[in-house]
C-alpha positions in Angstrom: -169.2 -66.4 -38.3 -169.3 -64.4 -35.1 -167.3 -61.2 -34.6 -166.7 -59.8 -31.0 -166.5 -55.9 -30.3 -166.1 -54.2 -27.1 -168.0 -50.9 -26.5 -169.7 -49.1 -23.5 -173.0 -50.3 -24.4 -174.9 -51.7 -21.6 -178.7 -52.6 -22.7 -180.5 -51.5 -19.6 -184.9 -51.5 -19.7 -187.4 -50.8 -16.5 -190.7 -52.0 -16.2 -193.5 -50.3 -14.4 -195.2 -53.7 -14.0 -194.4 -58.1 -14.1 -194.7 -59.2 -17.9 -194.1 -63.0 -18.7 -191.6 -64.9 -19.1 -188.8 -63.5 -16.8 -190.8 -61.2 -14.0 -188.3 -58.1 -14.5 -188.6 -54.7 -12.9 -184.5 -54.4 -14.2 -183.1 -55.9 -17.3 -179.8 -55.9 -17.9 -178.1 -57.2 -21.6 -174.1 -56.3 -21.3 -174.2 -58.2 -24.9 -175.7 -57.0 -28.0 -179.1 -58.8 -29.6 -177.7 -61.0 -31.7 -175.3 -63.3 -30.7 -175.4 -66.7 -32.7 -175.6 -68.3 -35.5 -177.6 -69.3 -37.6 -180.9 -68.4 -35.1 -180.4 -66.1 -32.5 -183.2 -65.4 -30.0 -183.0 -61.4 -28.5 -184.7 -62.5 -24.8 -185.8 -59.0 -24.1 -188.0 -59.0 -27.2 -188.4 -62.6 -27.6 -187.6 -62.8 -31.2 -185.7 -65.4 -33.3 -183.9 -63.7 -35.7 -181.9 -66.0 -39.0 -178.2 -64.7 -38.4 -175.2 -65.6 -41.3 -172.6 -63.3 -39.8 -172.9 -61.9 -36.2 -171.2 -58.9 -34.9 -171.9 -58.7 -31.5 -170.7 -56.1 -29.0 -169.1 -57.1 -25.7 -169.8 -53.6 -23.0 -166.2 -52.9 -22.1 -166.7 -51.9 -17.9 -170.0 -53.1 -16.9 -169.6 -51.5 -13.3 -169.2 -48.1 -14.4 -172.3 -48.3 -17.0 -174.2 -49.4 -14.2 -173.7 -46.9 -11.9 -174.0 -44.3 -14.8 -177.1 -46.0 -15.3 -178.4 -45.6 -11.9 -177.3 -42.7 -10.5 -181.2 -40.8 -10.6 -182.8 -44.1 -10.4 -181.3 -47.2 -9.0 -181.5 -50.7 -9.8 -185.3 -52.0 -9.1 -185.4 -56.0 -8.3 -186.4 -58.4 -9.7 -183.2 -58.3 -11.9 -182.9 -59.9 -15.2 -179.4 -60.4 -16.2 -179.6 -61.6 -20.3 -176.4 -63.5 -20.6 -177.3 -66.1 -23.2 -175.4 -67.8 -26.0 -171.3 -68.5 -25.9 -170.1 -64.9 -25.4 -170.7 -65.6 -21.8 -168.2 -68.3 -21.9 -165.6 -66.2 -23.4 -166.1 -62.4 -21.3 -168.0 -63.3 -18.3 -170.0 -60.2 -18.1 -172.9 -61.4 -16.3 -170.5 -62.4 -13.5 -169.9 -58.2 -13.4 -173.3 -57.1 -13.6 -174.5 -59.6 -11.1 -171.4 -58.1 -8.3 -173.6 -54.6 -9.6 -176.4 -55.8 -8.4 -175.1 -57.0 -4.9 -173.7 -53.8 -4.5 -177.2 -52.2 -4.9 -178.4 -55.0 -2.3 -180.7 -56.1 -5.4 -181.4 -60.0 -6.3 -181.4 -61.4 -9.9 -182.4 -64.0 -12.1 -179.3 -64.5 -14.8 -180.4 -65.9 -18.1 -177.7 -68.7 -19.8 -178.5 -71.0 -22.2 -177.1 -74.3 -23.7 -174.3 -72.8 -25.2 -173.5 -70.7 -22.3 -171.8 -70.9 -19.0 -173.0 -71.1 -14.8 -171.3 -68.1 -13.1 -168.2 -69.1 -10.9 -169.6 -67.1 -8.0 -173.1 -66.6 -7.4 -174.6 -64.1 -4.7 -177.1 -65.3 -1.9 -180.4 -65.0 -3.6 -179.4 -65.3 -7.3 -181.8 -67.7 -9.8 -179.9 -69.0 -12.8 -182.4 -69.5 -15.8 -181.1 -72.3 -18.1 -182.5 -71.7 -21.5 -182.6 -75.1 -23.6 -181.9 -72.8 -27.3 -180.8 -74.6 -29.2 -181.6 -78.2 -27.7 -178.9 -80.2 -27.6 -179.5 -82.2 -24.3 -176.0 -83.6 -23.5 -174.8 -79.9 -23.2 -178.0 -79.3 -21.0 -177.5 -81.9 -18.8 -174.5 -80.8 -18.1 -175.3 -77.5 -17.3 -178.0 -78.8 -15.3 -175.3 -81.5 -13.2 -173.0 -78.7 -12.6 -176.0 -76.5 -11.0 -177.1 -79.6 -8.7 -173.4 -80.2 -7.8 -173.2 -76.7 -6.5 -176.4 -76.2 -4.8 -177.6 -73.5 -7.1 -181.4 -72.1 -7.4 -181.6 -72.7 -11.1 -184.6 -74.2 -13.2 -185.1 -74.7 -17.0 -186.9 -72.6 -19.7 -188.0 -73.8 -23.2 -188.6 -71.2 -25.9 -191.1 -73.0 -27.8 -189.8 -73.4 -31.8 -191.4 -75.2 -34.3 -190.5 -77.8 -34.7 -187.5 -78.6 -32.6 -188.8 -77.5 -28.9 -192.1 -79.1 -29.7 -191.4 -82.3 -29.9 -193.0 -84.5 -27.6 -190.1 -87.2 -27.0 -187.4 -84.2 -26.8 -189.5 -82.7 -24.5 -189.5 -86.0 -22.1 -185.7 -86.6 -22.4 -185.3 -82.8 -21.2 -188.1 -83.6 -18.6 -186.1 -86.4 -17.3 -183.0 -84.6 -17.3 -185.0 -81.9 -15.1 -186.3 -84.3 -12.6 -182.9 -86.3 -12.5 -180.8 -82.6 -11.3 -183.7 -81.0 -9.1 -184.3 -78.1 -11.1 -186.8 -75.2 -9.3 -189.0 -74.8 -12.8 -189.7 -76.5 -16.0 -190.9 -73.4 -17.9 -191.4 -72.3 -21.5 -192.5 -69.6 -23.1 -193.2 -68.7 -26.9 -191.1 -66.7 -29.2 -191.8 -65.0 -32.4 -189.8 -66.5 -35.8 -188.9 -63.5 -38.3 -189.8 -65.2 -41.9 -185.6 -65.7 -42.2 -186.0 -68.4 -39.6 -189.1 -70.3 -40.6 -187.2 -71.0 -43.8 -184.2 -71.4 -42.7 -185.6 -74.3 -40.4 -188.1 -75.4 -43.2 -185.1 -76.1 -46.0 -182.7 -77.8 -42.8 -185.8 -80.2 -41.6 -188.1 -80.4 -44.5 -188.6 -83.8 -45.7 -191.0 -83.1 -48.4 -193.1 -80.4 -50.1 -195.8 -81.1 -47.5 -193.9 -80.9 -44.5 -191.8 -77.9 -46.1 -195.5 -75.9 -46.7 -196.1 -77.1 -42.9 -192.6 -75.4 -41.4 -193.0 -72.1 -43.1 -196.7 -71.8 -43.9 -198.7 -72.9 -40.7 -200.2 -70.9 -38.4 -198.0 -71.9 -35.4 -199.7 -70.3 -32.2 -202.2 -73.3 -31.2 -199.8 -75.5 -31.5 -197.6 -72.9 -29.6 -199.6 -72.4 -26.9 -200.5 -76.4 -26.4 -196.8 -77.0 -26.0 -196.5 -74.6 -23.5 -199.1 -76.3 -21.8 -198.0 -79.3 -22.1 -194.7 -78.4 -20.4 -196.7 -77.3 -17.7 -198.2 -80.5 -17.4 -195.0 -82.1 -17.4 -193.5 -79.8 -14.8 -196.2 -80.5 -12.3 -195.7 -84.4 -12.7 -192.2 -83.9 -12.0 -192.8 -81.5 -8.7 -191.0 -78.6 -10.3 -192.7 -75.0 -10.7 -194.5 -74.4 -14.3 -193.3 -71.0 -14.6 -189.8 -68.9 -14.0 -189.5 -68.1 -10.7 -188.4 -65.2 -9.6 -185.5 -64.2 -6.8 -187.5 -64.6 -3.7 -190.5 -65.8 -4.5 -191.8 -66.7 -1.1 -191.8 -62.9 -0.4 -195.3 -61.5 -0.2 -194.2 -58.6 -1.8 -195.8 -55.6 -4.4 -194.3 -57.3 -7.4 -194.6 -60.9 -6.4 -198.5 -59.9 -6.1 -198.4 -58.8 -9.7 -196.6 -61.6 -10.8 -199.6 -64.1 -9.6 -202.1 -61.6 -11.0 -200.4 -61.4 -14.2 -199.1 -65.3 -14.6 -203.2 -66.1 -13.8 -204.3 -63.5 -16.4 -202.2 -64.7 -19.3 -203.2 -68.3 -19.1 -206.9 -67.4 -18.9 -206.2 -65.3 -22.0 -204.6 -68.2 -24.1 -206.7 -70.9 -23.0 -209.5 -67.9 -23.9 -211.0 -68.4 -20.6 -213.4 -65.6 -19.0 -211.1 -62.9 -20.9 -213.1 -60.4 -19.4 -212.0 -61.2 -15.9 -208.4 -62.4 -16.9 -208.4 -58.6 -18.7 -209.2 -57.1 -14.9 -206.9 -59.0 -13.5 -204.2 -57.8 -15.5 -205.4 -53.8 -14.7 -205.1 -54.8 -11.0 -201.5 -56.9 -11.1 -200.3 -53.3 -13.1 -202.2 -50.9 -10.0 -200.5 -53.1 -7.7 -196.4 -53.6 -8.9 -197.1 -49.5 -9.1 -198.6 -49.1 -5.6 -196.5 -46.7 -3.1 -197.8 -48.8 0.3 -196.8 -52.4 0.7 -199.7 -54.9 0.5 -199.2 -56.5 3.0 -199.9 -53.6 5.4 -202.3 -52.6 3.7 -203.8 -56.1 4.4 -202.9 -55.9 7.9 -203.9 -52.5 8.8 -207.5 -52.9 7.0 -208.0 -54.8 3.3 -207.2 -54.9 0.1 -210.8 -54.2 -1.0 -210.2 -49.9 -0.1 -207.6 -50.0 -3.3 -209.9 -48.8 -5.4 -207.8 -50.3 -9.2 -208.3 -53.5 -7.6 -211.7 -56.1 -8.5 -213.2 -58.3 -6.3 -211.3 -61.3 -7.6 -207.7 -59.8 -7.0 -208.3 -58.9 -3.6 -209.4 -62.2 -2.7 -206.4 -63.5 -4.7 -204.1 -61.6 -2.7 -205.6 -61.9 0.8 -205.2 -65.8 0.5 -201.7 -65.2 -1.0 -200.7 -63.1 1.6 -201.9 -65.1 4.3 -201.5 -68.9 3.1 -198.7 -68.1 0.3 -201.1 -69.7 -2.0 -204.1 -68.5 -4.0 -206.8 -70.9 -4.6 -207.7 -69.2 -7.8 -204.6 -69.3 -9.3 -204.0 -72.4 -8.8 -207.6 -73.6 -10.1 -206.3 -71.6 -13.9 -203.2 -73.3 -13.5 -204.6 -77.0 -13.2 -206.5 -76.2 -16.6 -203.6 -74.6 -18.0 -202.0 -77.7 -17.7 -202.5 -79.9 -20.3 -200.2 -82.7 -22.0 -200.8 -82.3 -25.9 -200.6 -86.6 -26.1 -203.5 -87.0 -23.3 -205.7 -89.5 -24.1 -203.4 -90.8 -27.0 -200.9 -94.2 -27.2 -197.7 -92.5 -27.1 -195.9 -93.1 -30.0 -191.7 -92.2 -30.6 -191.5 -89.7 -33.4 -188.2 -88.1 -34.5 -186.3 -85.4 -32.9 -185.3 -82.3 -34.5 -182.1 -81.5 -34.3 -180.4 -78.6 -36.3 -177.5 -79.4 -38.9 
């Protein structure tokens, strides 16, 4: 059961620096955590929570919270607007929070998900993240039809869940389904399952006492982290982007710089690759979403090297980035990230998970 409230609450969280999956300086939420049944994700902590009965409040005027909000500090873009799950459908708050953020000249990216709905009017710059919870692909592929029909910057994120969203012939339909519509990205990133939700999807898809030990007892990260790469893998053969993108990309901007610096450092980390150079990486993509002076001018003017937070590697990161919109380096980690979890095996059909 899900119960709708309307209240003044608008979630609203800053960032001093990029963090994977979504990129945000700004998040936005004018819905409360939980709103689905029976396993409801909360984005902003990236949490699956095992929900009988959700109450979940609606924020009555979005425009006024926001400029409450912002009056000391205004909105800082990248944008996330968190409008997942059916609510969306029904109230149509993201559409408000996303006129807020035109009207503080700031770009988004506006979460939805399968359940969910494609705002009606979508400003110059905005990137709509389709998230594929829970995976029912008809649904998706509508979504993703719609967003082609309409010429909209949108691309596809999968929050890895054992064992629905790693399964490798779901994962090629939705692949296919990607491909077919144009999307920008085939992305995924993981989420944590509270003990409520690893047996609640152990008792639904448990076949046996084996498979049931499997579903709520396993440790779950490798096989986490190698379907993340295999999306990756999977993304690249298609010719989409392996990782959310965010509004305005192609900018060589302070944040953007962090974003390649921090997207590079947490695939070294899983892949538990030179940590001790991914970990300086990561110090430099914080010194630089924080700096006061604009790389690039800082580029232009003399070099990166006189920032004294940054290592040799991130200056030569940058420089290339700056001047080619590519980093070398970056993409070197990227082409080892990627990694389908069947290479080197016959492919064989398995079933797919669906939830009852």
């Amino acid at each position: 059961m899900i119960v709708y409230r309307k209240a003044p609450h608008l979630r609203l969280q800053r960032a001093a620096a990029p963090e994977p999956p979504f990129w945000a300086a700004t998040t936005l939420a004018p819905y409360s955590a939980r709103r689905t049944t029976p396993i409801a994700i909360d984005y902003l902590t990236l949490r699956a929570a095992h929900v009988e009965r959700a109450e979940v409040t609606v924020c009555e005027n979005v425009t006024d919270e926001v400029e409450r909000a912002t009056v000391r500090q205004p909105l800082a873009e990248p944008v996330l607007i968190d409008t997942s799950e059916f609510a969306e459908v029904v109230f149509r708050r993201g559409e408000d929070v996303l006129r807020a953020c035109t009207a503080q000249r700031t770009t988004a990216l506006q979460l939805i998900s399968t359940r969910g709905a494609l705002p009606r009017d979508v400003p110059e710059g905005t990137v709509i993240a389709i998230s594929t919870w829970p995976l029912e692909l008809p649904a998706l592929e509508a979504l993703c039809t719609e967003a082609q029909e309409r010429g909209l910057e949108y691309g596809v994120a999968v929050p890895v869940v054992f064992p629905v969203t790693t399964d490798l012939d779901a994962l090629t339909q939705l692949a296919e389904v990607v491909r077919a519509h144009d999307a920008r990205f085939l992305a995924s990133f993981a989420v944590e399952l509270d003990p409520g939700v690893r047996k609640a999807l152990a008792e639904s898809l448990a076949t046996d006492d084996e498979s049931y030990d499997q579903l709520f007892h396993a440790d779950l990260e490798p096989l986490t982290i190698a379907t993340e790469r295999h999306i990756a893998a999977m993304a690249a053969e298609i010719g989409a982007d392996d990782f959310i993108t965010p509004p305005r990309w192609e900018r060589r901007s302070n944040w953007n710089g962090a974003v390649l610096l921090t997207l590079t450092a947490t695939r070294m980390l899983a892949m538990k690759h030179e940590v001790e150079t991914a970990t300086r990486l990561a110090r430099s993509a914080r010194a630089v979403a924080q700096l006061d002076k604009p790389i690039v001018r800082i580029a232009e003017a003399a070099s990166l090297s006189i920032v004294e937070a940054l290592d040799d590697i991130s200056v030569d990161m940058l420089t290339e980035w700056i001047e080619t919109g590519r980093s070398a380096y970056c993409d070197h980690v990227s082409k080892q990230w990627r990694l389908r979890r069947d290479a080197g095996l016959p492919r064989e059909s398995s079933p797919t998970w669906k939830l009852p």
